[in-house]
C-alpha positions in Angstrom: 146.9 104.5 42.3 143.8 104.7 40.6 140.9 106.8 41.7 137.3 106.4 41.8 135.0 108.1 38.7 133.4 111.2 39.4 130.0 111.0 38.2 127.4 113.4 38.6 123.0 112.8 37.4 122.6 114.8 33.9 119.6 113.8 33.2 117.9 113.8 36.8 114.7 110.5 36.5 111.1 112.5 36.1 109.7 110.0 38.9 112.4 109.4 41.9 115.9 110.8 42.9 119.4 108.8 42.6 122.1 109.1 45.0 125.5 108.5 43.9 128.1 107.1 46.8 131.3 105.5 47.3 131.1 102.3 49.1 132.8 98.8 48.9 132.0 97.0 46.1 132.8 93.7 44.6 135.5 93.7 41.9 134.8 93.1 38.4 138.2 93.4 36.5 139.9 92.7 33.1 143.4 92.8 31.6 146.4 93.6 34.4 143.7 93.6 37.8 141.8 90.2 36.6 143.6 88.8 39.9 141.3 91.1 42.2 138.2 90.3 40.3 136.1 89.1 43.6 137.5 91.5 46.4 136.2 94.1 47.6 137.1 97.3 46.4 135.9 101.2 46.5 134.0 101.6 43.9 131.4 104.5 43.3 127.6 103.0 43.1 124.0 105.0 42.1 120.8 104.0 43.7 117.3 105.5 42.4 114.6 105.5 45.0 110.8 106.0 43.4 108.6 108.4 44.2 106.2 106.8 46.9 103.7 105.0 45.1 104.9 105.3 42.1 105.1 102.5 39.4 106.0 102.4 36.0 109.1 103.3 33.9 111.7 105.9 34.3 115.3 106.7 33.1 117.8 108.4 34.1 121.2 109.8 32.6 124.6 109.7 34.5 128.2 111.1 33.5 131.1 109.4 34.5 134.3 111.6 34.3 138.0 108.8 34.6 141.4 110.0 36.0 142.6 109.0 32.2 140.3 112.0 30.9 137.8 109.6 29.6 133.7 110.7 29.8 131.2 108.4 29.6 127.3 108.8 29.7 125.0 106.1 30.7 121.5 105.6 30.5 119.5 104.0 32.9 116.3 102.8 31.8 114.1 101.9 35.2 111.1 100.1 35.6 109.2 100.7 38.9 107.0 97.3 40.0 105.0 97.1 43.2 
């Protein structure tokens, strides 16, 4: 079985805050799991909340750490409208 990425905020955003959870999330799958592409699944999900009043751009930088030893880093670029 297969477990969820541990990801953790590197590069925290210079305007706001992101929260990283596990909740259900819809499946999105290739290769041997394409059959449960559109079930819900646990999957782990970031949300970035603004500073209030705040609008503009803003980034942010997450690592992503797999059970199969695999690291990732992804970059968030963010724009903040009204």
């Amino acid at each position: 079985m297969r477990t969820l990425a541990e990801m953790r905020v590197i590069d925290p955003p210079q305007h706001g805050m992101v929260d990283i959870v596990h909740e259900k999330v819809e499946g999105k799958f290739s290769g041997d799991y394409r059959l449960c592409t559109g079930k819900e699944v646990m999957g782990t999900v970031a949300y970035y909340t603004s500073q209030k009043g705040y609008i503009g751009r803003d980034k942010v930088v997450i690592r992503a750490s797999s059970d199969d030893g695999i690291v990732r880093d992804y970059v968030s670029e963010i724009n903040v409208v009204k």
